[in-house]
C-alpha positions in Angstrom: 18.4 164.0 37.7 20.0 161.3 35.1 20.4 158.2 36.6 23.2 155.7 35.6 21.8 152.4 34.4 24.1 149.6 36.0 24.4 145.9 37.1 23.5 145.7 40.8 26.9 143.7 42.4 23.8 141.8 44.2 25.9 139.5 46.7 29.0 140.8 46.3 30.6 137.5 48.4 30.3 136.0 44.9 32.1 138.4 42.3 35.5 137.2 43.3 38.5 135.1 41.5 38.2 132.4 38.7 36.0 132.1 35.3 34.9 130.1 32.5 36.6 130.3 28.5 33.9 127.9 26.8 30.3 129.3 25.1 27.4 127.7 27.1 26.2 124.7 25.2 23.6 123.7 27.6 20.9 125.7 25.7 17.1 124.8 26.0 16.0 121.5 23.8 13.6 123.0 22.1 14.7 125.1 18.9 12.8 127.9 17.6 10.8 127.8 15.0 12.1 130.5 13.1 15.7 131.3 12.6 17.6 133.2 14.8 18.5 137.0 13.7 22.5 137.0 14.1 24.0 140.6 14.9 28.0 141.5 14.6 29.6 143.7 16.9 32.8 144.3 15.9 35.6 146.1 18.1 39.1 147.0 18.5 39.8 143.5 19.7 38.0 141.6 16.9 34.4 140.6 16.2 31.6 139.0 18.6 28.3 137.5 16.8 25.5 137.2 18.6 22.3 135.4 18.2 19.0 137.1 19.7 16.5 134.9 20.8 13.0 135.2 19.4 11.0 134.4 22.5 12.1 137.6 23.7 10.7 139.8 20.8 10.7 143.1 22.2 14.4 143.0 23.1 15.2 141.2 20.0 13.0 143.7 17.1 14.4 147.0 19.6 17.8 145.7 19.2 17.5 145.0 15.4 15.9 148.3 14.9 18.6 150.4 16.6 21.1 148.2 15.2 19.5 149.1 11.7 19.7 152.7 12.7 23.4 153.0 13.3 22.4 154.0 16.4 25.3 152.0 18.4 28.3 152.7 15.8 30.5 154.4 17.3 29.2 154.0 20.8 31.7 152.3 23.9 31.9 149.9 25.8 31.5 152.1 28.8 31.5 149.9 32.1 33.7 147.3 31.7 34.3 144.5 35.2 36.5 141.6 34.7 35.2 138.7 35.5 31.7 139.7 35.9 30.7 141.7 32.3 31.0 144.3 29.9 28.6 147.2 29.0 27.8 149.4 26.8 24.7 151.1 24.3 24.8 154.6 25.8 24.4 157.0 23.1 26.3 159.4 25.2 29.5 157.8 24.8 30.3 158.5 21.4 32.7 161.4 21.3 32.9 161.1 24.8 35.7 163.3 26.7 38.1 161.2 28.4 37.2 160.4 32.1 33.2 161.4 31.3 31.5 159.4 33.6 28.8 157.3 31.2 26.1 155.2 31.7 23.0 158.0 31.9 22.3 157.5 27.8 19.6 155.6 25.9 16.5 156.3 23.6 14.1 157.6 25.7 11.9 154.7 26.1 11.9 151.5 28.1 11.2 148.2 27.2 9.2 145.6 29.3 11.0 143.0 30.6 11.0 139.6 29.3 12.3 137.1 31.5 11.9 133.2 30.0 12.7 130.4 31.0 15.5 128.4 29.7 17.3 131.9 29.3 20.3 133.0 32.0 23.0 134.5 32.9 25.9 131.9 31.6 29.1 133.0 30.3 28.1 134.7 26.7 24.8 135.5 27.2 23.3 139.1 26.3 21.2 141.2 28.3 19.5 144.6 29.3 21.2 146.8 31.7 18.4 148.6 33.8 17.5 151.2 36.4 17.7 149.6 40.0 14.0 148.3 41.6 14.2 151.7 43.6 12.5 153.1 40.8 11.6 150.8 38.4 10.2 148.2 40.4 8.5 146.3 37.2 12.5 145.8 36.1 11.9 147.2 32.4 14.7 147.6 30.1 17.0 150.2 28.9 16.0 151.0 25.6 19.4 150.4 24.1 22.2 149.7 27.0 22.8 146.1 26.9 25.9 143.7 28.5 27.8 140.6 27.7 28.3 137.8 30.3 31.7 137.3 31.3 31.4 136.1 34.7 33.5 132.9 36.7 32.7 129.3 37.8 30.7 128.9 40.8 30.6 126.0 43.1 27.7 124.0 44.2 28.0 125.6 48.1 27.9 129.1 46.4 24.8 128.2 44.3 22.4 126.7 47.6 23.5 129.4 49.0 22.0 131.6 46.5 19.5 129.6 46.4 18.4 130.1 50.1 18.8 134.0 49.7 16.5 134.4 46.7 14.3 131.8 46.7 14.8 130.3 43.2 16.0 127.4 42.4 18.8 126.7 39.7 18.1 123.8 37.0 20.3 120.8 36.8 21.0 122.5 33.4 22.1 126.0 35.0 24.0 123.9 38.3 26.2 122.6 35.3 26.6 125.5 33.1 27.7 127.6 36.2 30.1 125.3 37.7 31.6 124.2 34.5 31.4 127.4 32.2 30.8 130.1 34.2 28.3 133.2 34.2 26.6 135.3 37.1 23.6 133.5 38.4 23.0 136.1 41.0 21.5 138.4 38.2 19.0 135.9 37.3 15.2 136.5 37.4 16.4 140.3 38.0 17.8 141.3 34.0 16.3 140.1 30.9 18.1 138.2 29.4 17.9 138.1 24.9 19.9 137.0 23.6 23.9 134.7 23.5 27.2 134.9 22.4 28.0 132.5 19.5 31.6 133.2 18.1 34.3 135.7 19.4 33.8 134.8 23.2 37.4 135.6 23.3 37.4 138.7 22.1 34.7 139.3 25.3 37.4 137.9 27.6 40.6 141.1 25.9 37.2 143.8 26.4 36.8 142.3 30.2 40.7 142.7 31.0 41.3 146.2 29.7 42.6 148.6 32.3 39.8 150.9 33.7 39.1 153.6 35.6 37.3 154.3 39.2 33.6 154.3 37.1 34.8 150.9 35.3 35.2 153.2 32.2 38.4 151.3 30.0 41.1 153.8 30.1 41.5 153.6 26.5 38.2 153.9 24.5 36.9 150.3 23.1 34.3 151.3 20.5 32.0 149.0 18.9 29.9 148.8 15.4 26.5 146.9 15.1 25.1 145.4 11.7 22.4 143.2 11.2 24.0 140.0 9.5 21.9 139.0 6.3 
């Protein structure tokens, strides 16, 4: 049986009113040593670049590779949540029927997860969508379906308490970040996270407010092309 690959609503108590508008610009201290690979996704709505981070190189060279391919031209955004993220890199959803329920799609491979410190889930940030721990305990990667960080601002109360439930511990860095900018913290340590948003943040914010259906599919189709910026 195909299984959807989705975004667990772990602690549902949090996905409620209010986000961020600003790019996270409490990133780690320590730049790479090599430059960034930058990757334009253009849409219906305008153009997001984003930058993938090398210290996730399995994410990052898989991306590039597809990206290369034209493997995501034409694909949708295919779940879309305000105020929590949009998804999409299902291969299925090109020429989709209207009303398909999408989300089953990808290569045919997985891709260990990377999770590194320093990286999270602030407003912006790119990611791997998943199968659930049920059966992929390890947390590995969809080959291809990925999401963009829209998320809200959470208060320090909501953060201990996350805090107490999970067992990790949120950075003076991230406690900033999600109380001033936003993100969904709740998804950290459980999604890899590769790579961030750096220009067209508000062109994330027009995808997250289209009007969707009962599956989170956006009523009218919001389809993307990926190039590998020089």
């Amino acid at each position: 049986m195909k299984k959807t690959l989705f975004l667990v609503f772990a602690l549902l108590m949090f996905h409620s009113c209010g986000q961020g508008s600003n790019v996270n610009q409490q990133e780690e201290a320590a730049e790479p040593t090599q430059p960034r690979t930058r990757i334009l996704m253009s849409t219906p709505f305008g153009d997001i670049t984003l930058e993938l981070f090398n210290e996730t190189p399995l994410h990052r060279d898989n991306f590039i590779k597809l990206a290369n391919e034209g493997y995501y031209d034409g694909t949708l955004f295919h779940r879309v949540i305000n105020a929590f993220m949009i998804q999409g890199g299902d291969p299925h959803s090109k020429d989709a029927q209207a009303g398909e329920q999408l989300g089953a799609g990808g290569p045919g491979y997985t891709i260990p997860a990377e999770f590194v410190t320093g990286k999270y889930h602030h407003k912006g940030a790119l990611a791997a969508a998943r199968q659930g721990d049920q059966v992929n305990p390890q947390k590995e990667s969809s080959g291809s379906q990925f999401y963009i960080v829209q998320g809200r601002m959470f208060s320090h109360e909501e953060l201990d308490v996350l805090e107490q439930r999970t067992g990790n511990a949120f950075t003076t860095e991230q406690r900033k970040t999600y109380t001033t900018t936003g993100g969904t913290p709740h998804l950290d340590g459980e999604y890899t996270v590769f790579g961030k948003v750096v220009a067209g943040l508000d062109v994330v914010d027009k995808v997250a407010a289209v009007e969707t259906d009962r599956t989170n599919r956006p009523i009218e189709d919001v389809s993307i092309t990926v190039s590998v910026l020089p």
